[in-house]
C-alpha positions as protocol buffer text, in pm:
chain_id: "A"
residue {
  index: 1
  type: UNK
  ca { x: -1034 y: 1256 z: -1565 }
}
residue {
  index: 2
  type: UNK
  ca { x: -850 y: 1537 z: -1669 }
}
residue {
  index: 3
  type: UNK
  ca { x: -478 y: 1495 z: -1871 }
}
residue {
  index: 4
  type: UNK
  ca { x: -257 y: 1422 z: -1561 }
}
residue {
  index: 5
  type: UNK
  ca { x: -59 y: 1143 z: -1409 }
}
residue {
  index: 6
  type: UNK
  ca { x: -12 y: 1159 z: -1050 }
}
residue {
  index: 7
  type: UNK
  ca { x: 286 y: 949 z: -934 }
}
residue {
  index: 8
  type: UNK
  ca { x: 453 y: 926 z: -579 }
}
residue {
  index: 9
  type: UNK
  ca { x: 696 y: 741 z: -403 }
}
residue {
  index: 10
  type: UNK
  ca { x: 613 y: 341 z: -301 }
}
residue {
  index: 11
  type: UNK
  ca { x: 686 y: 473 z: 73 }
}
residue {
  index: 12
  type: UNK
  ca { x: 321 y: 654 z: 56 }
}
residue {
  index: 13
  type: UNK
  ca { x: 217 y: 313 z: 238 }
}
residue {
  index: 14
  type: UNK
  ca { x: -123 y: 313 z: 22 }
}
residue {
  index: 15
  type: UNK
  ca { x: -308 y: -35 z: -74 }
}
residue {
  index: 16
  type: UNK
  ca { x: -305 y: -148 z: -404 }
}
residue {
  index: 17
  type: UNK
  ca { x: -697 y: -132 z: -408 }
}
residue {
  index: 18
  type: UNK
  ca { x: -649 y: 267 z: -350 }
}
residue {
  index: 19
  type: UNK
  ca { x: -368 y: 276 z: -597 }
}
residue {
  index: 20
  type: UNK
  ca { x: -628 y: 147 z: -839 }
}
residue {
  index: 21
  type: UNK
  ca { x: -912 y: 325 z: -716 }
}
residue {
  index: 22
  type: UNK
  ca { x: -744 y: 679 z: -781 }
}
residue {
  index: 23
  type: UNK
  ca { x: -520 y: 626 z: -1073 }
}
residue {
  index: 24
  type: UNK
  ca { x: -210 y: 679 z: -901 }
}
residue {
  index: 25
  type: UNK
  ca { x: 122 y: 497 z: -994 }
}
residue {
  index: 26
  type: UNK
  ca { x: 369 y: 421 z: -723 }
}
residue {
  index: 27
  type: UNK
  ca { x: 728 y: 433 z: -830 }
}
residue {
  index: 28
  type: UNK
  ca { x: 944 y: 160 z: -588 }
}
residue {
  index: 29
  type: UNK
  ca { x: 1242 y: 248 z: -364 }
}
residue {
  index: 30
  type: UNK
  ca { x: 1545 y: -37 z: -323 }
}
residue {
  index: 31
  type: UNK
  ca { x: 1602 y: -247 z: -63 }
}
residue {
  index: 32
  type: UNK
  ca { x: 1916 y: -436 z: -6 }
}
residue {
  index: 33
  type: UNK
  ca { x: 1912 y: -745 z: 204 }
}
residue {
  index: 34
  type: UNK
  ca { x: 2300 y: -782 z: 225 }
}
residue {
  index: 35
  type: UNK
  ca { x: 2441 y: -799 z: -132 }
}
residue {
  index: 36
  type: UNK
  ca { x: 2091 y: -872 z: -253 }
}
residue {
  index: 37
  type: UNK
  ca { x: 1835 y: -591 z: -410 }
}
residue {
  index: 38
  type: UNK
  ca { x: 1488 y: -557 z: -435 }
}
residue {
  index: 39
  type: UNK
  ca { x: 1213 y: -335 z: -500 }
}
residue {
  index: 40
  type: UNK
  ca { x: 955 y: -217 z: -213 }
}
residue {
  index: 41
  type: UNK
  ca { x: 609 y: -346 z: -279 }
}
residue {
  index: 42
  type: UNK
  ca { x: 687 y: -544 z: -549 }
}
residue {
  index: 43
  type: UNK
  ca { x: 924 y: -837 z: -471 }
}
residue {
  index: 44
  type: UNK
  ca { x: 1006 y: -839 z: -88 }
}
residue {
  index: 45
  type: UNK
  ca { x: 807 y: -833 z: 166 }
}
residue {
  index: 46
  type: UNK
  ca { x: 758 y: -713 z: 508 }
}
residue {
  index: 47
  type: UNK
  ca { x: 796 y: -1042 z: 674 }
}
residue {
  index: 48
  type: UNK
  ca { x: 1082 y: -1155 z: 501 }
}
residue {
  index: 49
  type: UNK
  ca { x: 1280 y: -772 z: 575 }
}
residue {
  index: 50
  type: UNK
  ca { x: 1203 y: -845 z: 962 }
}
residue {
  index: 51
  type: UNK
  ca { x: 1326 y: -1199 z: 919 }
}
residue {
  index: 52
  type: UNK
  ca { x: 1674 y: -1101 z: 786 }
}
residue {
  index: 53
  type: UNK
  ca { x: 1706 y: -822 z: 1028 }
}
residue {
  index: 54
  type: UNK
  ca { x: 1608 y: -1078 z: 1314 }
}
residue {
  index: 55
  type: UNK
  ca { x: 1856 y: -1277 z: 1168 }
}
residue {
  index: 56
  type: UNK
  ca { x: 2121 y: -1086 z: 1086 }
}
residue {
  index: 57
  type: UNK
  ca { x: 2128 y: -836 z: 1312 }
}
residue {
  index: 58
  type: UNK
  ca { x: 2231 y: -587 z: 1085 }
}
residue {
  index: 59
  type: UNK
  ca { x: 1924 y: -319 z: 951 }
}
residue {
  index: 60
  type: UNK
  ca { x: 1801 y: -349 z: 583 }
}
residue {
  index: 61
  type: UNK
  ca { x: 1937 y: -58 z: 391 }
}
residue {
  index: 62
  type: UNK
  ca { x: 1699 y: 131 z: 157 }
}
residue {
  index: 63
  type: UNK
  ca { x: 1781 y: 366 z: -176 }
}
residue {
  index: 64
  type: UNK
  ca { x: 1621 y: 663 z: -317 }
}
residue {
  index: 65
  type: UNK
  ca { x: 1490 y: 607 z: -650 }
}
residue {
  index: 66
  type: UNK
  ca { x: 1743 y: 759 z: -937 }
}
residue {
  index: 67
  type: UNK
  ca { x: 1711 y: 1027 z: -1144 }
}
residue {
  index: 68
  type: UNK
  ca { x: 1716 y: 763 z: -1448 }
}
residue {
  index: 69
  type: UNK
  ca { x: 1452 y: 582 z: -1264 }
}
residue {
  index: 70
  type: UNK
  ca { x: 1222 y: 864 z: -1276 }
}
residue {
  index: 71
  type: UNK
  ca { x: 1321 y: 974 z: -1561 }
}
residue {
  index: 72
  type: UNK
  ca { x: 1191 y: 685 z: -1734 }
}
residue {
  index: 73
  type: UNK
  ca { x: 828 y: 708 z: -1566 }
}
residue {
  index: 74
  type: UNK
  ca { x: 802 y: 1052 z: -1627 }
}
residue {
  index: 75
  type: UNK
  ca { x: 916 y: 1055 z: -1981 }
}
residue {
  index: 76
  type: UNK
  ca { x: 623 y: 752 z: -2001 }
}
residue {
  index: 77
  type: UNK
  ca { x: 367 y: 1004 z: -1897 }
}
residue {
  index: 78
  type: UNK
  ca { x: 482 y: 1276 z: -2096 }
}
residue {
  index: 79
  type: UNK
  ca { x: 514 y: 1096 z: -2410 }
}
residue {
  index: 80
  type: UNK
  ca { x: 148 y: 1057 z: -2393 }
}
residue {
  index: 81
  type: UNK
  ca { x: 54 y: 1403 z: -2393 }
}
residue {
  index: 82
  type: UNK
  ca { x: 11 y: 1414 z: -1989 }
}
residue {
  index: 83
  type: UNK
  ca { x: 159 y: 1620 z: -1749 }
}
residue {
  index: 84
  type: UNK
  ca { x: 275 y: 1464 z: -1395 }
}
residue {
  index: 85
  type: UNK
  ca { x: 223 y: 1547 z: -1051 }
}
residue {
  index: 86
  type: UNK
  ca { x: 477 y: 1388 z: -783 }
}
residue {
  index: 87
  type: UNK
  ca { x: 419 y: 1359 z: -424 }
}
residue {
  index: 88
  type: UNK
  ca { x: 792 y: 1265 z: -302 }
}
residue {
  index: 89
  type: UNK
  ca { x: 887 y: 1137 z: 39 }
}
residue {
  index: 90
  type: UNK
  ca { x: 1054 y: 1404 z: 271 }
}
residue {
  index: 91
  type: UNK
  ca { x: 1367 y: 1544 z: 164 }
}
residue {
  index: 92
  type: UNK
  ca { x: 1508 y: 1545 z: 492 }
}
residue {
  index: 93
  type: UNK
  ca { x: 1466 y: 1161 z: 539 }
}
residue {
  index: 94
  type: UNK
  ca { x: 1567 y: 1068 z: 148 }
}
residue {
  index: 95
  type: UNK
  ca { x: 1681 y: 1196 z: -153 }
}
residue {
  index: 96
  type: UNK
  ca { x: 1423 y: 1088 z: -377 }
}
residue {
  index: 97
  type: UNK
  ca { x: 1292 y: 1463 z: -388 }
}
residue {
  index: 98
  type: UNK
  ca { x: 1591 y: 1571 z: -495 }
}
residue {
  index: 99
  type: UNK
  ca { x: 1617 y: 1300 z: -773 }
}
residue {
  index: 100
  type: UNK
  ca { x: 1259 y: 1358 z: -882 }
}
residue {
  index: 101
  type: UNK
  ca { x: 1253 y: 1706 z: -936 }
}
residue {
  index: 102
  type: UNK
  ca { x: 1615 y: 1696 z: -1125 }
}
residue {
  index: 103
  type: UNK
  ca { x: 1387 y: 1449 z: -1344 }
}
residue {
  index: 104
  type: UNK
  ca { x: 1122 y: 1667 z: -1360 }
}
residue {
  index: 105
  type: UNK
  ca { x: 1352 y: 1982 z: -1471 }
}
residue {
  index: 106
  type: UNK
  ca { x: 1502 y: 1763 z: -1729 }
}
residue {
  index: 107
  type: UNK
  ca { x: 1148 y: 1685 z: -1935 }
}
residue {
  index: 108
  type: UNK
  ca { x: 927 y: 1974 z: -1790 }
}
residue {
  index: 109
  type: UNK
  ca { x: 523 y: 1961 z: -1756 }
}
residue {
  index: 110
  type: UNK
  ca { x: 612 y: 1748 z: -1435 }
}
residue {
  index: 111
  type: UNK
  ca { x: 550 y: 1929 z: -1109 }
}
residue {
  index: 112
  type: UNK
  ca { x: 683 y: 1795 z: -753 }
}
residue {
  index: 113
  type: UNK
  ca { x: 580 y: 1823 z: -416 }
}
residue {
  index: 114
  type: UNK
  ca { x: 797 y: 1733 z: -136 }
}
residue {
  index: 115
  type: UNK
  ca { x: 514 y: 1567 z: 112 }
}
residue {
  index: 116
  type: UNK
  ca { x: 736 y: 1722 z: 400 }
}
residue {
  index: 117
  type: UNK
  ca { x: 623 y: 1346 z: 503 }
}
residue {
  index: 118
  type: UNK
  ca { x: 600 y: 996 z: 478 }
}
residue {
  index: 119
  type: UNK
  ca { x: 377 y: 704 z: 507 }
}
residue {
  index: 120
  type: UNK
  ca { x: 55 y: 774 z: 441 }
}
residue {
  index: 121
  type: UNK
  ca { x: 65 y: 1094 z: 549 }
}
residue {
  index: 122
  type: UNK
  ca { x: 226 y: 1108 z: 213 }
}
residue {
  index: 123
  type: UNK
  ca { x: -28 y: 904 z: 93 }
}
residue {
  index: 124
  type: UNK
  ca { x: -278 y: 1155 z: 190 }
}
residue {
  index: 125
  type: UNK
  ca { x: -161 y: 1379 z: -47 }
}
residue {
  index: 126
  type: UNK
  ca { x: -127 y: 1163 z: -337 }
}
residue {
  index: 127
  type: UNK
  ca { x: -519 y: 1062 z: -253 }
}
residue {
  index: 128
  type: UNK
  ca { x: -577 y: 1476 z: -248 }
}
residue {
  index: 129
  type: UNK
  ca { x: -402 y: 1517 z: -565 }
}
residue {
  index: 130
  type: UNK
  ca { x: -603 y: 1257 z: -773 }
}
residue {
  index: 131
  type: UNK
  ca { x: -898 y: 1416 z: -637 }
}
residue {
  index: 132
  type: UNK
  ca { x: -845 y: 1715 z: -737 }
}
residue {
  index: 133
  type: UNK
  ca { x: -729 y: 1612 z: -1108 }
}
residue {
  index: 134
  type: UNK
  ca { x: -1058 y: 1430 z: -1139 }
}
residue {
  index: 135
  type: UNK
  ca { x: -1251 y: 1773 z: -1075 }
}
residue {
  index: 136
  type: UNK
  ca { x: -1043 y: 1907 z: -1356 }
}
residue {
  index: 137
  type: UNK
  ca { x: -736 y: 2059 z: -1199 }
}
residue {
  index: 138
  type: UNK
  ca { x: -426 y: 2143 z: -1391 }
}
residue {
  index: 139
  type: UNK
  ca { x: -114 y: 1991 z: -1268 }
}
residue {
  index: 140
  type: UNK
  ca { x: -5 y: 2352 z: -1178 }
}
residue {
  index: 141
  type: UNK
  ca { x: -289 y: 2419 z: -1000 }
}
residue {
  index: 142
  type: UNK
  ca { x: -299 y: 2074 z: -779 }
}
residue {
  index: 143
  type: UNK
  ca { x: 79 y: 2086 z: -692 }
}
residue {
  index: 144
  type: UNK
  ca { x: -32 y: 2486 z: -507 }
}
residue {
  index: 145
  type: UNK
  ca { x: -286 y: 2295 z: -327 }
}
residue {
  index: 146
  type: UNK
  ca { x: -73 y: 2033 z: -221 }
}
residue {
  index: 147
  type: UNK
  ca { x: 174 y: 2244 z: -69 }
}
residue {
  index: 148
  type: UNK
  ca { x: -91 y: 2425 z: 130 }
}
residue {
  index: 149
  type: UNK
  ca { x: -267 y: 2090 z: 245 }
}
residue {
  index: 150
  type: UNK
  ca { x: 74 y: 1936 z: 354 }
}
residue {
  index: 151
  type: UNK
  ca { x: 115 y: 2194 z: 630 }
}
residue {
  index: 152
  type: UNK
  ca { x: -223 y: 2067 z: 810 }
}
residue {
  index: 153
  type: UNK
  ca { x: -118 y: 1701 z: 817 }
}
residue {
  index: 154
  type: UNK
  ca { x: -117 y: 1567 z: 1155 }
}
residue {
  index: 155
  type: UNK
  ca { x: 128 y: 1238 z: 1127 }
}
residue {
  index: 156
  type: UNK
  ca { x: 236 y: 1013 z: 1419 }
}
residue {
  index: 157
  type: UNK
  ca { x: 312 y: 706 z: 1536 }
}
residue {
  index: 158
  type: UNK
  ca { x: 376 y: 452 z: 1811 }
}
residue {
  index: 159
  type: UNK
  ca { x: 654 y: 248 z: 1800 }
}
residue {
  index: 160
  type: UNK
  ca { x: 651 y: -117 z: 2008 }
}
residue {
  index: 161
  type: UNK
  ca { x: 1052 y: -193 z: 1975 }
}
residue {
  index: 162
  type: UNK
  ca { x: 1356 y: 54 z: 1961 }
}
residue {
  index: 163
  type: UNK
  ca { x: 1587 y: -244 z: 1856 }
}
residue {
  index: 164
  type: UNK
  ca { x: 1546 y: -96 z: 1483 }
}
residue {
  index: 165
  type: UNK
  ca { x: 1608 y: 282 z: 1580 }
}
residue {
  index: 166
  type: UNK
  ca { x: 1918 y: 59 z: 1733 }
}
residue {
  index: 167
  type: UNK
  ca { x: 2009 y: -126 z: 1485 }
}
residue {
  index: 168
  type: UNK
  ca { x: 2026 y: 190 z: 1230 }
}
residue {
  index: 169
  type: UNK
  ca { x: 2232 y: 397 z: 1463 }
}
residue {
  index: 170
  type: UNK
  ca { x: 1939 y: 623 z: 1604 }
}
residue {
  index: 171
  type: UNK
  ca { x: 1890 y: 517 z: 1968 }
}
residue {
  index: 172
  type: UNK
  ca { x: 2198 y: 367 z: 2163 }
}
residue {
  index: 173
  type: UNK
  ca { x: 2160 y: 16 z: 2329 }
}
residue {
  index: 174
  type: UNK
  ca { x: 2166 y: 121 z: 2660 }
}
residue {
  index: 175
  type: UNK
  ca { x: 1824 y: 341 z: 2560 }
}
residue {
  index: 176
  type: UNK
  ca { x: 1610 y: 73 z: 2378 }
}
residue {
  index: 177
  type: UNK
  ca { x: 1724 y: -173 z: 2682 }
}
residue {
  index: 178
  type: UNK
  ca { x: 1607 y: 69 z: 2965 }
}
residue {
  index: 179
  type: UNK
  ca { x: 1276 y: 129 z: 2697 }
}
residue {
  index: 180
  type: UNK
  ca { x: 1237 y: -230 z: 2700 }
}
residue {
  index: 181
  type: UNK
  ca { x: 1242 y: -329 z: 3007 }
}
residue {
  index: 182
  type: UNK
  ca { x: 1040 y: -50 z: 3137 }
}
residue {
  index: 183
  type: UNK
  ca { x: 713 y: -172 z: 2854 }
}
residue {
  index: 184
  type: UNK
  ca { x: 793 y: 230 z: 2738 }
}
residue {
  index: 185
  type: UNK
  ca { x: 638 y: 295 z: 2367 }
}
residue {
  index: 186
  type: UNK
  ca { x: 755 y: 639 z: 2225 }
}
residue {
  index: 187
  type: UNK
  ca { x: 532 y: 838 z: 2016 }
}
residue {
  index: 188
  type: UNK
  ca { x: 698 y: 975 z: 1739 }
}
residue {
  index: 189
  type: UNK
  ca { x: 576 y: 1313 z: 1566 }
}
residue {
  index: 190
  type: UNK
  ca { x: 610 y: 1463 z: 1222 }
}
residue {
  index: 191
  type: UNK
  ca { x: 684 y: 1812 z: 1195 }
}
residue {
  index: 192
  type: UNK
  ca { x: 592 y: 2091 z: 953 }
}
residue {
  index: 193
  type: UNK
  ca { x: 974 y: 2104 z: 823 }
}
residue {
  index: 194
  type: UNK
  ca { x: 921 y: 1717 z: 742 }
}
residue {
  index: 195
  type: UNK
  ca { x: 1115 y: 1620 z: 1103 }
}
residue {
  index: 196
  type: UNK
  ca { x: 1045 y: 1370 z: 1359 }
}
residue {
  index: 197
  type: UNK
  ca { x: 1039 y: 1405 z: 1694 }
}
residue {
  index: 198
  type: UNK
  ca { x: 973 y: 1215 z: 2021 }
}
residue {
  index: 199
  type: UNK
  ca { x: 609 y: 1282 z: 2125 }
}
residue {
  index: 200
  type: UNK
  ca { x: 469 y: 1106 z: 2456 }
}
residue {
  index: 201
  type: UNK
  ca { x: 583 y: 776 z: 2613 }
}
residue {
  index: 202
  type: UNK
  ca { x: 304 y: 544 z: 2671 }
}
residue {
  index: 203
  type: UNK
  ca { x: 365 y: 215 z: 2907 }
}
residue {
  index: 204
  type: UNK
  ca { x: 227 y: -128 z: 2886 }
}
residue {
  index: 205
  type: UNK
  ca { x: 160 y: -375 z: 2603 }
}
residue {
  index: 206
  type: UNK
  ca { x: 107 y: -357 z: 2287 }
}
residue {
  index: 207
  type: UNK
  ca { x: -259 y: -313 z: 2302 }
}
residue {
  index: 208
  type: UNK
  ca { x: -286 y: -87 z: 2579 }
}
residue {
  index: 209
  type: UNK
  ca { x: -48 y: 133 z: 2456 }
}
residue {
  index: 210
  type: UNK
  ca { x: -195 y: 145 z: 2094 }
}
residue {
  index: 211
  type: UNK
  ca { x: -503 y: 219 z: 2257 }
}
residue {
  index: 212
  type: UNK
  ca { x: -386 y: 511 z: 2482 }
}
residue {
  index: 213
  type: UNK
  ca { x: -185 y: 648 z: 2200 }
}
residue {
  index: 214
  type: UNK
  ca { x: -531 y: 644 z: 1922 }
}
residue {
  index: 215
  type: UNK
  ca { x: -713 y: 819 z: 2218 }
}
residue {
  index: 216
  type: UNK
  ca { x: -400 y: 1081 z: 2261 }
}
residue {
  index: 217
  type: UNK
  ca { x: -421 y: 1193 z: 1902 }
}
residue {
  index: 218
  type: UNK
  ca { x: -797 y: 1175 z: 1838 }
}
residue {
  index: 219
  type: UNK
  ca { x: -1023 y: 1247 z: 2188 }
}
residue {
  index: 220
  type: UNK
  ca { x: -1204 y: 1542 z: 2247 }
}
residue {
  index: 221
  type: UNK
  ca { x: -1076 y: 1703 z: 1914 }
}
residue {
  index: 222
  type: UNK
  ca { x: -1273 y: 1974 z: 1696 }
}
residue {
  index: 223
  type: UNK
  ca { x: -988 y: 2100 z: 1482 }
}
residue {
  index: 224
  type: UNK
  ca { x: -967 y: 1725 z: 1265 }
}
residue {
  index: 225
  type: UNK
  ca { x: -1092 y: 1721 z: 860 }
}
residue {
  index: 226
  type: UNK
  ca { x: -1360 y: 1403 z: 886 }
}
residue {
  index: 227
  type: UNK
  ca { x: -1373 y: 1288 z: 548 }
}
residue {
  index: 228
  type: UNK
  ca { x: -1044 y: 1056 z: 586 }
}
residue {
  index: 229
  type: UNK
  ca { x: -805 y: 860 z: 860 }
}
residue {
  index: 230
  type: UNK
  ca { x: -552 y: 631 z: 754 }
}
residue {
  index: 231
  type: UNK
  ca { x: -482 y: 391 z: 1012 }
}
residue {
  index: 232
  type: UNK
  ca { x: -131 y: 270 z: 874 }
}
residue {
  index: 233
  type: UNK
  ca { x: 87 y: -66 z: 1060 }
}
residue {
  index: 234
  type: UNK
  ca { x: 373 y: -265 z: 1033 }
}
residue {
  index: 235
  type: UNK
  ca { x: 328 y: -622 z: 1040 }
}
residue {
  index: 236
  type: UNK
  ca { x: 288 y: -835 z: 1363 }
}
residue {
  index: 237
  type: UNK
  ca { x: -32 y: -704 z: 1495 }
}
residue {
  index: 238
  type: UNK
  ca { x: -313 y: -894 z: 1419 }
}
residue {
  index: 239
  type: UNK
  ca { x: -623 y: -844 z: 1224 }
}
residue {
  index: 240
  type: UNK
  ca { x: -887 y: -865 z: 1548 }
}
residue {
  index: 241
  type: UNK
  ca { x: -680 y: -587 z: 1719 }
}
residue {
  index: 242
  type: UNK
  ca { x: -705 y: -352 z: 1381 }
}
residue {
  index: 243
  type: UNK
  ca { x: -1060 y: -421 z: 1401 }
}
residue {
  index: 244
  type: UNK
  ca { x: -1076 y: -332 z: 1733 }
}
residue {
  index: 245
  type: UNK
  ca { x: -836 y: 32 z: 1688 }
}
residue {
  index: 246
  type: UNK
  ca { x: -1083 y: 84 z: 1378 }
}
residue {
  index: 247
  type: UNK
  ca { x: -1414 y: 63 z: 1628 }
}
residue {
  index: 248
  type: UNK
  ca { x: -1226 y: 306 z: 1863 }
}
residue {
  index: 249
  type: UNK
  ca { x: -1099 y: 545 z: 1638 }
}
residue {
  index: 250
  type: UNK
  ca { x: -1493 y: 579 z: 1456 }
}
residue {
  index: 251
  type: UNK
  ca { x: -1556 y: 603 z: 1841 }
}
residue {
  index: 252
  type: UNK
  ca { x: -1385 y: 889 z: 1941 }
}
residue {
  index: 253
  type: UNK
  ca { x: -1427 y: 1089 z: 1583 }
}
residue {
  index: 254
  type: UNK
  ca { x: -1690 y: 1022 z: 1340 }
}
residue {
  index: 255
  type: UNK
  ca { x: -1492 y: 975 z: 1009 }
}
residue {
  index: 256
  type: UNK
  ca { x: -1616 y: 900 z: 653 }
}
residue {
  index: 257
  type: UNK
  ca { x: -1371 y: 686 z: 598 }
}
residue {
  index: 258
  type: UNK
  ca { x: -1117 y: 445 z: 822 }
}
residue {
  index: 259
  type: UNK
  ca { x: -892 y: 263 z: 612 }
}
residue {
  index: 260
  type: UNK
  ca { x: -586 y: 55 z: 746 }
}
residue {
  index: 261
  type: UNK
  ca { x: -313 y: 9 z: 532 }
}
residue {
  index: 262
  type: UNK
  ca { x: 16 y: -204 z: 558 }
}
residue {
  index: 263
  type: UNK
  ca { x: 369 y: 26 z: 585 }
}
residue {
  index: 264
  type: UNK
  ca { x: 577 y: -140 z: 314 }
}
residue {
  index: 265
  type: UNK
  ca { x: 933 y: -239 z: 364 }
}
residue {
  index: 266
  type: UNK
  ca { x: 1113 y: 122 z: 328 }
}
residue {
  index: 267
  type: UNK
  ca { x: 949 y: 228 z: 632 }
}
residue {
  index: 268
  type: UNK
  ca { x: 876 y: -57 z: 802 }
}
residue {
  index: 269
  type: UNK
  ca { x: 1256 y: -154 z: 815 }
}
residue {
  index: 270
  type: UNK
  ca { x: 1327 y: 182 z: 1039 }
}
residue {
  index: 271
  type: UNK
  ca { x: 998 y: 183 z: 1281 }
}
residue {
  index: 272
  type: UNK
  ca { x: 1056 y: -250 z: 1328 }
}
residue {
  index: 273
  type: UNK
  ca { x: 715 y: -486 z: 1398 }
}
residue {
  index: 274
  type: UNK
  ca { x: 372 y: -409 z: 1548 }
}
residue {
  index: 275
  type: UNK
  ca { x: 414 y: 12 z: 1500 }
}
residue {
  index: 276
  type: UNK
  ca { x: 104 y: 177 z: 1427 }
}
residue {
  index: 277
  type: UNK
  ca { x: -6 y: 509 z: 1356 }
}
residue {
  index: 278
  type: UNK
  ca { x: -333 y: 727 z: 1290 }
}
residue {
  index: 279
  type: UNK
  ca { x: -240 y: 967 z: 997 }
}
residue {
  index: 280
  type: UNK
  ca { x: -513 y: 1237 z: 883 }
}
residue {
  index: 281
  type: UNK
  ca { x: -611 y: 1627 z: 782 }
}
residue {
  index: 282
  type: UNK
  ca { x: -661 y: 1914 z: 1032 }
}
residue {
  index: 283
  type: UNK
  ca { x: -931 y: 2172 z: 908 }
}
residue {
  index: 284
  type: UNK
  ca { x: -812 y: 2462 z: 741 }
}
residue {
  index: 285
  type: UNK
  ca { x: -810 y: 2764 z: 972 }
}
């Protein structure tokens, strides 16, 4: 492994088995339950952030990390001798770019990368990065691949509630009424300028719609890169079905590797329970 830390915001949505696996250290965003703080991934949970908001009524509220926060982790890494690659959440959903690469200016020998994404499409890129340090890349050298990869990332999901695109001022309460009643799911895209956007409306449960939304993305495809999918949800769907949306996605495309992982608490309190979403690579053209 060559002399570079790759870092990356706790909202790439990767397991801690892959964390450990490729050497790659999440720093956490904040979460405030009312007056009270907490880190993502560390010491709140999923369950409990959908229990307050059920409760409360009233969305969690999440902070980008500091500048002093990552100033401290990157100062660790560079103390050591190593350089730093940073795959940041997208600037136009957060700051935490901005904080990062103020950091990063600061100490030098640390390089950032705005994901133009988030999730694990993030995560795909902090995955790419420690690959590419482990066959020797410089950290100038993996942050220019990282910038071209990003723009072949094909990122959606399907969310089963608008009450938390509601609840954070996003979709009025007339909207995710009419969406609930009707059993409409929205699709929601992620676009090259690290955007979303409303995709295509699928009707029906939660299963059915999941279903009709993996075979949207993935059937009849040539143009996807097969050696990775993440299949990335928010709690409340349970472990039979992802077994079951794992056997149809290596159905439709024949992937190396399908891995779920959980959405922690940064994005899981905007996208609400039981979202799901197949993240991945296009080819290169």
């Amino acid at each position: 492994m060559g002399n570079v830390v790759i870092t990356c915001d706790s909202t790439c949505d990767l397991t801690p088995e892959l964390y450990q696996k490729y050497q790659i250290q999440p720093i956490a965003l904040s979460i405030y339950l009312g007056e009270q703080v907490y880190k993502d991934q560390i010491d709140v949970t999923v369950p409990e952030l959908f229990a307050y908001a059920d409760r409360e009524r009233v969305l969690p509220k999440t902070t980008a990390t500091s500048v002093g926060e990552y100033m401290d982790v990157f100062s660790a890494c560079r103390e050591t001798g190593s350089e730093v690659v940073h795959i940041s959440l997208s600037n136009r959903f957060s700051s935490c770019y901005q904080n990062a690469t103020i950091a990063a200016k600061e100490l030098g020998g640390v390089y950032t990368v705005d994901s133009l994404n988030l999730s694990s499409g993030s995560g795909h890129l902090a995955v790419l990065a420690a690959e590419l340090r482990d066959q020797g890349l410089s950290a100038a050298e993996i942050a220019t691949e990282l910038e071209e990869a990003r723009t072949r990332l094909d990122v959606s999901f399907v969310l089963q509630t608008l009450d938390y695109l509601k609840m954070g001022g996003c979709c009025s309460g007339v909207a995710a009424l009419g969406a609930n009643l009707l059993k409409l799911r929205p699709e929601i895209l992620v676009t090259g300028e690290g955007t979303m956007v409303v995709g295509k409306k699928y009707r029906g449960d939660m299963k059915r719609t999941i279903t009709d939304y993996i075979k949207g993305r993935l059937e009849g495809r040539d143009d996807i890169q097969l050696n990775r999918i993440f299949i990335t949800y928010s709690d409340g769907i349970p472990d039979e079905d992802i077994e079951e949306f794992k056997a149809l996605v290596a159905s439709l495309q024949p992937f190396k590797e399908i891995i779920p992982t959980n959405a922690g608490c940064t994005i899981a309190s905007h996208c609400g329970p039981r979202c799901l979403g197949v993240l991945f690579f296009r080819k290169k053209a």
